[in-house]
TORZAVO-734260 format. One line per field, with one value per residue (C-alpha): residue number from 1; x, y negated, z. Coordinates in Angstrom, 1 decimal, decimal comma. Example, Ala and Ser with C-alpha at 12.3 -4.5 7.8 and 13.67 -1.06 7.14 Angstrom:
n	[1/2] .
px	[12,3/13,7] .
py	[4,5/1,1] .
pz	[7,8/7,1] .
END
This chain:
n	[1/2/3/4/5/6/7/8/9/10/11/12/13/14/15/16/17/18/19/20/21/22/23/24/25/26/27/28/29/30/31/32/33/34/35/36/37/38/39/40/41/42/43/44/45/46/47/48/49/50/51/52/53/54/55/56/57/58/59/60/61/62/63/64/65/66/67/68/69/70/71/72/73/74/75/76/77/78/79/80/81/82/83/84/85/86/87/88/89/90/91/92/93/94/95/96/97/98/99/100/101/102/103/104/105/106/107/108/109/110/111/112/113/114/115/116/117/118/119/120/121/122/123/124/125/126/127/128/129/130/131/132/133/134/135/136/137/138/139/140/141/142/143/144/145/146/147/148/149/150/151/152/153/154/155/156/157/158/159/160/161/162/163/164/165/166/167/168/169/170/171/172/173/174/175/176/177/178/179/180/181/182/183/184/185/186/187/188/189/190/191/192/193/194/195/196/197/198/199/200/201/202/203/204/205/206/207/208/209/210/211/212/213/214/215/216/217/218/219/220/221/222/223/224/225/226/227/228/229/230/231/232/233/234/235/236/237/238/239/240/241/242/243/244/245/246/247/248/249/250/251/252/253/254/255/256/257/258/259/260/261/262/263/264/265/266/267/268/269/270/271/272/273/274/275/276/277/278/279/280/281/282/283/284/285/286/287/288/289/290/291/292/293/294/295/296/297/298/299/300/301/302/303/304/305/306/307/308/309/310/311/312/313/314/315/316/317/318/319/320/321/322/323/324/325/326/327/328/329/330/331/332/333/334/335/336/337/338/339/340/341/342/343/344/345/346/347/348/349/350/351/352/353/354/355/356/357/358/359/360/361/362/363/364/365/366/367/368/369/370/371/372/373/374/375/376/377/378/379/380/381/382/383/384/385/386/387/388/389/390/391/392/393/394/395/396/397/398/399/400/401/402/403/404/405/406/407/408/409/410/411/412/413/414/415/416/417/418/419/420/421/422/423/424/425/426/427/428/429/430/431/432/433/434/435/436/437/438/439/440/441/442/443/444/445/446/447/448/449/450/451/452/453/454/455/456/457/458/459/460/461/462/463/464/465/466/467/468/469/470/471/472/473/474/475/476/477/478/479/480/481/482/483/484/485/486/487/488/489/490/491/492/493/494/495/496/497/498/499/500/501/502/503/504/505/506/507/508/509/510/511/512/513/514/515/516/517/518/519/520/521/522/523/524/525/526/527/528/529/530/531/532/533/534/535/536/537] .
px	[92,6/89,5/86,7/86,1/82,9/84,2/86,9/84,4/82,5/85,8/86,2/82,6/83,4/86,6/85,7/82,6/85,4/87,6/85,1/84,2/88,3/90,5/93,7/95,9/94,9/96,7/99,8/99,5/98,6/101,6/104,3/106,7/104,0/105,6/108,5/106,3/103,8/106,6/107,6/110,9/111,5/113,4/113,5/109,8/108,9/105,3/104,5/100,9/100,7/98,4/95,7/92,5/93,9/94,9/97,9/95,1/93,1/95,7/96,6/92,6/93,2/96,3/94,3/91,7/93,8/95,5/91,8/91,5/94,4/96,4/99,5/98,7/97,4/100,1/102,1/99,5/99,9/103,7/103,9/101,9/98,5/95,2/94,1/92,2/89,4/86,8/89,3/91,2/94,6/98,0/98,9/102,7/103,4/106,0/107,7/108,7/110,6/112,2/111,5/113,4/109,8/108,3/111,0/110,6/107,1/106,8/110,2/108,7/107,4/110,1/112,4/110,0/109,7/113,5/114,0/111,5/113,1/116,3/114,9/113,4/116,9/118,6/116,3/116,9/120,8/120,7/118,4/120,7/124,0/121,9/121,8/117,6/117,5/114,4/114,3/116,1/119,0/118,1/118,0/114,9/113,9/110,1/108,3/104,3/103,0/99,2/97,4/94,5/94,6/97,1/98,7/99,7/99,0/101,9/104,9/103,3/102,8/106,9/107,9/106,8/107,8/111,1/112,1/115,5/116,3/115,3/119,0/117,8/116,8/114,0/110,0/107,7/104,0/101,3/98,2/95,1/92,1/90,5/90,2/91,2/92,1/95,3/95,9/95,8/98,2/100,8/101,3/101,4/104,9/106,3/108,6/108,2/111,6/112,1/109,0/109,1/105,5/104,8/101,1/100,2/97,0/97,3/94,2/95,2/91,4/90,7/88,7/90,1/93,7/92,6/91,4/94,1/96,8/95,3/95,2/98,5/99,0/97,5/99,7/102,9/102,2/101,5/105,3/106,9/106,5/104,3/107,8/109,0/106,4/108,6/111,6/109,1/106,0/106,9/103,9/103,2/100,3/99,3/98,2/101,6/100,1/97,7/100,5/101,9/99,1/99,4/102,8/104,8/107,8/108,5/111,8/109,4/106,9/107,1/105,1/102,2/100,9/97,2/98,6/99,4/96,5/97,1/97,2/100,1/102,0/104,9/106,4/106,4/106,9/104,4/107,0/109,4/108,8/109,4/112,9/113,9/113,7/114,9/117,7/118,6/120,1/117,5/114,8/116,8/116,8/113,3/112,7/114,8/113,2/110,3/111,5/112,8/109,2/107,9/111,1/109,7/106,0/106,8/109,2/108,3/106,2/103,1/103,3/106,5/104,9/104,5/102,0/99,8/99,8/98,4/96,1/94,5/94,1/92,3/90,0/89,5/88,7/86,3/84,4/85,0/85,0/82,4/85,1/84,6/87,0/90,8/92,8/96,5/98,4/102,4/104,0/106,4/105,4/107,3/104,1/101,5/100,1/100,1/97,0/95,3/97,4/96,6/93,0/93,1/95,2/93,0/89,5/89,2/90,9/88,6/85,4/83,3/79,9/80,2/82,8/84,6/82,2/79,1/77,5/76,9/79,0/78,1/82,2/84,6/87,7/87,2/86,7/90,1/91,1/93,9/96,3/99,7/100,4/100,7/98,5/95,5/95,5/93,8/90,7/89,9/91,7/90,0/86,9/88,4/89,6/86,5/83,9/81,7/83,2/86,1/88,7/91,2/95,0/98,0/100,7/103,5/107,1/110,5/113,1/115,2/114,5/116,3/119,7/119,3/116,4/117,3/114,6/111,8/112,1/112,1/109,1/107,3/107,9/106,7/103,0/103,1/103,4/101,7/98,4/98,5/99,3/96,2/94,2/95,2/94,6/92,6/91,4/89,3/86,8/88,9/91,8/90,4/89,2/92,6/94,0/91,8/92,2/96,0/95,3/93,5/90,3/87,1/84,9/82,3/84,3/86,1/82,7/81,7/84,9/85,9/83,3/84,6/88,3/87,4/88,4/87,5/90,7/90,7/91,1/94,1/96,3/99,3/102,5/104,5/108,2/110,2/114,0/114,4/113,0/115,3/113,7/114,7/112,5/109,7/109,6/109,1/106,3/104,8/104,9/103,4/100,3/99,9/100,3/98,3/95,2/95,7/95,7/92,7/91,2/92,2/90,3/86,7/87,1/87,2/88,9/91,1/92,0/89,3/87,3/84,1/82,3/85,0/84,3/80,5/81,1/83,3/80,4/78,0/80,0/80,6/76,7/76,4/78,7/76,8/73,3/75,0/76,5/72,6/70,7/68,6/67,9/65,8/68,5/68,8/67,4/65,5/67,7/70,9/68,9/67,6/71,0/72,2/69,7/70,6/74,4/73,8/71,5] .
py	[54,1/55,4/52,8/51,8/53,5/56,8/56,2/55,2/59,0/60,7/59,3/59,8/63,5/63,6/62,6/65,3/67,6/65,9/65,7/70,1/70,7/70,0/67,6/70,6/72,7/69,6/70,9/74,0/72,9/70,1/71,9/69,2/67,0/65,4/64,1/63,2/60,8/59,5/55,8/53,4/49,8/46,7/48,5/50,0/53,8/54,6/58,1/58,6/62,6/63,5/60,7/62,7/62,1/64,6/63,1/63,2/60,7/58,3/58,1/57,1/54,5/53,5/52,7/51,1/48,2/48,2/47,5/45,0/43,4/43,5/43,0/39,8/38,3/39,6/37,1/34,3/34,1/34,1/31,6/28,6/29,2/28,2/31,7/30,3/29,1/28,1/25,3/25,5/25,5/28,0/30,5/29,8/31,4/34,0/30,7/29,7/32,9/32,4/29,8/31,8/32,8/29,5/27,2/28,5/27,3/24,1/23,2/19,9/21,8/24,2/21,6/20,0/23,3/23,7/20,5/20,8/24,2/22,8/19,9/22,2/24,5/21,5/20,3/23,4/23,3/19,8/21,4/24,6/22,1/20,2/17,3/16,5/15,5/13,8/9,7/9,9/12,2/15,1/18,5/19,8/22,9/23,3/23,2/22,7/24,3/22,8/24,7/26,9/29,6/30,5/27,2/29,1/32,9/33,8/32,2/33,5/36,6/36,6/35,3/38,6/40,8/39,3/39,2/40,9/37,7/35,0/32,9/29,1/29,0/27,2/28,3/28,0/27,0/27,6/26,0/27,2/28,0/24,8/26,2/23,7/25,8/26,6/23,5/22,7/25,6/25,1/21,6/21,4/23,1/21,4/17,9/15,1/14,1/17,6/18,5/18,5/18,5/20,6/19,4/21,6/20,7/20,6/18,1/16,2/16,2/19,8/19,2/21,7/20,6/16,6/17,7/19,4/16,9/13,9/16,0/16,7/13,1/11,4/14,1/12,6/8,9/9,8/9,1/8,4/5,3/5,0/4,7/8,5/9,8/9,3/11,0/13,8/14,8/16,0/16,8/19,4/18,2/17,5/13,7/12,1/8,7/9,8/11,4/8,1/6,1/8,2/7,3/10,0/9,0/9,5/11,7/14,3/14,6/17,5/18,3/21,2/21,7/22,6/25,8/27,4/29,1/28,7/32,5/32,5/29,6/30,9/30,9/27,3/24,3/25,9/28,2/25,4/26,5/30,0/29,0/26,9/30,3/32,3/30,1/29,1/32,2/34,6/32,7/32,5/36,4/36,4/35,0/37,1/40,3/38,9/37,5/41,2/43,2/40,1/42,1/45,3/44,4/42,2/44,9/48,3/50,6/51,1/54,5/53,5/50,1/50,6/47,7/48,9/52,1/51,7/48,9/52,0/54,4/51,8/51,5/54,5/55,2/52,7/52,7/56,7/58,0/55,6/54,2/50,6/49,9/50,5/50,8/49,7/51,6/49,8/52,0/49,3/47,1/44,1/44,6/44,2/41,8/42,4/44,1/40,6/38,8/41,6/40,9/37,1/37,9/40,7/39,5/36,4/37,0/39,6/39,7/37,8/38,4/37,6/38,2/35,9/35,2/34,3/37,9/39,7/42,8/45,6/46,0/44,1/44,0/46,4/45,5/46,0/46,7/47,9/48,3/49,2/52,9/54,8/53,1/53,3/56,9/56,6/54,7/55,1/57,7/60,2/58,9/59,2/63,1/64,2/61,8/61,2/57,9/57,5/54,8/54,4/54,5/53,1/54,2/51,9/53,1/51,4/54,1/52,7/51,9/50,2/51,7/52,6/53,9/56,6/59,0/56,7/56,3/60,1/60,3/57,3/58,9/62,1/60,7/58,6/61,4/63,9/61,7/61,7/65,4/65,9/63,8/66,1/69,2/69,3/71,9/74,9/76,9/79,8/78,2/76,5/79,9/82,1/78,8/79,7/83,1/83,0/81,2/84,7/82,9/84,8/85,2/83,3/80,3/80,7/80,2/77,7/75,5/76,3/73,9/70,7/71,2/71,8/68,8/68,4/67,3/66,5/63,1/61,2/58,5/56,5/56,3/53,2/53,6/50,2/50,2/48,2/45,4/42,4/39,4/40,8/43,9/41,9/40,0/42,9/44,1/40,9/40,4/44,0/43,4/40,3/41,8/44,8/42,0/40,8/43,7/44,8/41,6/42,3/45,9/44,1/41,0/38,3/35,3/36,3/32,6/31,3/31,0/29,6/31,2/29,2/26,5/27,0/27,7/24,3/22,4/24,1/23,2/19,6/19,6/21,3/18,3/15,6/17,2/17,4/13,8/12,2/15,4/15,5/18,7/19,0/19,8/23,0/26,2/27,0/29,7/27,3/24,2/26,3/27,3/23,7/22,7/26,0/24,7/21,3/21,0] .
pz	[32,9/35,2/35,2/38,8/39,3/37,8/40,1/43,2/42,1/42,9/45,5/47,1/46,3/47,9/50,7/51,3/50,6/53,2/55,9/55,8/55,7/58,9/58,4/59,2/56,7/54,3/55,4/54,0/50,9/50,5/52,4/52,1/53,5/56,4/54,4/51,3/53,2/55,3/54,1/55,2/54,5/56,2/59,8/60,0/59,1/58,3/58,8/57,2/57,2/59,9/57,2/56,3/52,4/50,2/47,0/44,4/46,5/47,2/43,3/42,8/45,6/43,9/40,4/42,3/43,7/40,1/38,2/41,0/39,8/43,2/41,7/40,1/43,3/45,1/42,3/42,4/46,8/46,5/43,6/45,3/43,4/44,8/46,3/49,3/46,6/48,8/50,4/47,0/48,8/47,9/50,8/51,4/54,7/53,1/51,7/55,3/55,6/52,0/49,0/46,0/44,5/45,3/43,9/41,0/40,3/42,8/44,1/45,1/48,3/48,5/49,1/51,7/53,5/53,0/55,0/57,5/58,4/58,8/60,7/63,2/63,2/64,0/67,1/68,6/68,1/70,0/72,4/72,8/73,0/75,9/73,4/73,8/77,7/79,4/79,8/83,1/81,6/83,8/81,6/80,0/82,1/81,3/78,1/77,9/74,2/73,8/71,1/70,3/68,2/65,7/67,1/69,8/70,2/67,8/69,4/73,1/71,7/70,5/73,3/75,5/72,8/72,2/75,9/75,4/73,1/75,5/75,2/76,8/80,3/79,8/80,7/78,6/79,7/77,0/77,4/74,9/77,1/78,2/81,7/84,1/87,0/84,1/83,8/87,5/88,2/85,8/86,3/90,1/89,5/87,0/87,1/84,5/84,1/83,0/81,3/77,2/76,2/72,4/70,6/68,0/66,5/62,2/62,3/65,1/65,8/67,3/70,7/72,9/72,3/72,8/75,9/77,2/75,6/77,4/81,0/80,2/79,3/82,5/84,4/82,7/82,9/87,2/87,2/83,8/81,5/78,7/76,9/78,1/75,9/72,9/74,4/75,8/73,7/70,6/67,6/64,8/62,5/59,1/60,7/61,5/62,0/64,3/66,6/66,2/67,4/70,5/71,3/69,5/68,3/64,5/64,8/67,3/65,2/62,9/59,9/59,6/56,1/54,6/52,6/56,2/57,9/61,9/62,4/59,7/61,3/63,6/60,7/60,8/62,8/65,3/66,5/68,1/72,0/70,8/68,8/71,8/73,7/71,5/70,1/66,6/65,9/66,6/65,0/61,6/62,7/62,5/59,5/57,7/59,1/57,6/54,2/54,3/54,6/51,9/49,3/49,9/49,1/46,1/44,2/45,7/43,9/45,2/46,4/48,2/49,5/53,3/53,4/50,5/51,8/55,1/53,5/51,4/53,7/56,0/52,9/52,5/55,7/56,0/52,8/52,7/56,1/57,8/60,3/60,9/63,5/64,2/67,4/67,4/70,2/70,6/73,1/74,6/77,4/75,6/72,5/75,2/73,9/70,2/69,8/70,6/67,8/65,3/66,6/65,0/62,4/60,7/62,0/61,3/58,4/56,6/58,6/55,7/54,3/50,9/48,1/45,9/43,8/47,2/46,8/49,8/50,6/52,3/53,9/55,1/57,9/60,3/64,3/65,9/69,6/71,6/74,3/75,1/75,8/78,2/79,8/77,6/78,1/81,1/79,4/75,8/74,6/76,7/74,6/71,3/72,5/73,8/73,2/69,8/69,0/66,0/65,3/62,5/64,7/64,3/67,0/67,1/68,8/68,7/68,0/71,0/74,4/77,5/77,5/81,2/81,3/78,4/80,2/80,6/77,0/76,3/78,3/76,0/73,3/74,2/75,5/72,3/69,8/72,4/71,9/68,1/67,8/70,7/68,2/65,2/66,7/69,7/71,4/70,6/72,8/72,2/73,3/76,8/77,3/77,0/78,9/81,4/81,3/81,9/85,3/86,5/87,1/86,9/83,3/85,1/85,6/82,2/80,5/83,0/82,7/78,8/77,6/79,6/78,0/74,6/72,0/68,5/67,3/63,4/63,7/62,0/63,1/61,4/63,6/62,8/63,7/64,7/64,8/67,3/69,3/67,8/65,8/63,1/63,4/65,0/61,6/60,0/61,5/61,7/58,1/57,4/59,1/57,2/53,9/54,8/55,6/52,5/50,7/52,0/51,4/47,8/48,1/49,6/47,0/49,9/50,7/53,4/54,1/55,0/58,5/58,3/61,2/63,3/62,0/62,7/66,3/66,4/65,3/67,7/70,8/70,0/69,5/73,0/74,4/73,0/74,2/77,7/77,5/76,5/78,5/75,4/74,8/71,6/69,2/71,0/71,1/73,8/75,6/75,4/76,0/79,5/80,2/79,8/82,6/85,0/84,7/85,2/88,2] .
END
């Protein structure tokens, strides 16, 4: 096989070559095109055919993340080895969502994951049969989900998207930012005696959920018993005995595990205010949508592999094409907020320094942004249409909309694949000009005006079809992303389970607390040390 710098050469050449030529003229030279970079796999369709990539190119890509042994990491991650090597801990989200590969190799912690799962499935049962009821006996109607991070975004995040599949009546109150006007606001409507409070903290240490658990805490004890809190509050961490020390009782406290990074874990125990929304049903749903996509990456060839796929071209376009940053478009209110999950998912899982081995890297993960359509076509794409900046695009659009609203759909689908074919072709100076022309305005003003409607066009996009809107869909395209991240963490040779500038920022602010607490300011720099006395006088 090619050597990876004579494969790096070709690819350097191909894409000068790719940069003089315009995307469209690709179709002429693959005529089947459209069908031929159009991929389908466990609800999601990947259409990559308006990529700046030419067959030839992709093969290269496709040898590249064979000499970097993808395929053998892709085995070590789902068989429980220690791929996080700077924590030296497996990577065992996917076994939440199935432990057939797993068991094979540690059935030990299959079975515990087996049995937690059906712990959790059976909590919500109870809950869904009105079986878990408050110390007074009144219904649960209000749940409070305290978290930060992955240890919450993912089930909030769900929640929105899966809005269709809401089955309990209960709200649920999710409390990350430790703001407390939120706090103030959500708890001046909610009742006590009907409140079941959800602490997610793996460490049981993690400041900003402490603080927010003991406001909660003093809230709940304003009329309830020190003894409600076992009936009430209900814990998921790796610390048990610590949740115990605070009250919890043992059969509501539910077990988080090291080999689960927090912006992998709805997966996990950390989803239980989503599954008590959702119902039993729909999360099992969800999991199997997943376990689903997990099939597909681990048998599919790789030029069929929708993950692998759209991991290479991102690579290429980064390390190729100079793009550094990529802009997720879901058309679909109920995905509003998915963008900012993708956001923690693939940043702070790839945006590293140094490789494997501690040497610095000139690339990593890409800066990524977004917002639901149509409304971002009022802001940012008019940038990206006429203005000098790039992105790499994915456009995301269920198949099926709101059954009555058949038209509003139509129209969705129409602005979403209106803006990538705008993108694709733009607009030329010729064209504004016989535009123009045909609205019998003057050669003066044509040449005047022409200029101002004129776009570039030539920039690609990926459109990512979704079947549906169910959990079982939603799983799906979860578990893409996740294996695209890790994919491309593959590509750049990082450790894409690991966080340390988190961790730095962590240790910064509880150093920032203690100088506040003793006003001793030396430890400081001089800008937050003056900032420090500005807020506090």
């Amino acid at each position: 096989m090619t050597t990876l710098a004579q494969l790096h050469t070709q690819l350097t050449d191909a894409a000068e070559n790719i940069k003089k030529s315009q995307i469209l003229a690709l179709f002429d030279a693959q005529p089947n095109r459209a069908s031929e970079f159009t991929l389908s796999a466990a609800g999601l369709t990947l259409d990559f055919a308006k990529q700046a990539i030419d067959k030839s190119t992709l093969n290269d890509l496709i040898d590249v993340s064979k000499l970097k042994q993808l395929a053998q990491k892709r085995e070590a991650q789902f068989t429980g080895q220690l791929i996080n090597s700077t924590e030296k801990r497996a990577v065992l989200h996917t076994a939440l969502r199935n432990t057939q590969t797993l068991a094979t190799h540690f059935p030990e912690v299959a079975q515990e994951i087996n049995s937690t799962k059906a712990r959790l499935l059976d909590f919500v049962s109870r809950f869904e049969q009105n079986a878990i009821v408050g110390n007074t006996g009144k219904a649960i109607t209000d749940v409070i989900s305290i978290g930060i991070g992955g240890s919450f975004f993912g089930p909030k995040m769900l929640e929105a998207a899966l809005i269709d599949s809401h089955v309990n009546d209960v709200n649920v109150h999710y409390l990350a930012n430790i703001d407390g006007q939120q706090i103030k606001h959500t708890l001046t409507k909610l009742n006590a005696e009907t409140t079941l409070v959800v602490v997610a903290s793996k460490s049981w240490t993690t400041a900003e959920t402490q603080l927010n658990m003991h406001a909660v805490m003093d809230w709940f004890k304003q009329t309830m018993p020190n003894t409600a809190i076992a009936e009430h509050w209900v814990a998921l961490t790796a610390k048990p005995e610590l949740a115990k020390q605070a009250g919890f009782s043992e059969e509501m406290i539910f077990p988080l595990w090291d080999f689960i990074g927090g912006r992998y874990s709805v997966w996990s125990t950390i989803a239980l205010p989503l599954a008590l929304k959702i119902g039993k049903t729909n999360f099992e749903a969800l999991l199997e949508g997943a376990a689903n996509l997990d099939n597909h990456f681990l048998t599919a060839p790789e030029e069929q592999n929708l993950p692998i796929i759209a991991a290479l071209i991102g690579y290429w376009q980064q390390k190729y094409l100079g793009e550094n940053n990529l802009l997720v478009l879901p058309y679909g209110h109920a995905l509003k907020t998915l963008p900012a999950y993708l956001q923690q998912l693939d940043m702070e899982s790839n945006g590293k320094s140094v490789d494997l081995t501690g040497q610095h890297i000139d690339l990593s993960g890409p800066i990524l942004w977004g917002a639901e359509g149509t409304n971002c076509q009022h802001s940012f794409m008019q940038l990206l249409h006429q203005g000098k900046q790039s992105a790499m695009i994915d456009f995301i659009l269920p198949r099926v909309g709101e059954a009555n609203y058949q038209q509003h759909h139509k129209a969705m689908i129409a602005n979403c694949l209106g803006q990538s074919q705008a993108l694709l072709q733009g607009k030329s100076l010729a064209q504004a000009k016989a535009e123009l022309a045909a609205q019998s305005l003057t050669q003066e003003q044509i040449n005047e005006l022409a200029p101002h409607k004129v776009m570039p066009g030539n920039k690609g996009s990926n459109t990512l079809l979704i079947d549906d809107l169910s959990p079982r869909s939603l799983g799906a395209l979860l578990a893409f992303y996740e294996h695209k991240v890790f994919v491309q963490g593959v590509l750049f040779g990082i450790n894409s389970y690991d966080q340390w500038g988190v961790e730095l920022g962590k240790q910064l602010g509880n150093q920032v607390l203690d100088a506040m607490a003793s006003q001793n300011y030396q430890q400081l720099d001089p800008s937050t040390a003056n900032l420090l006395k500005t807020l506090t006088n």
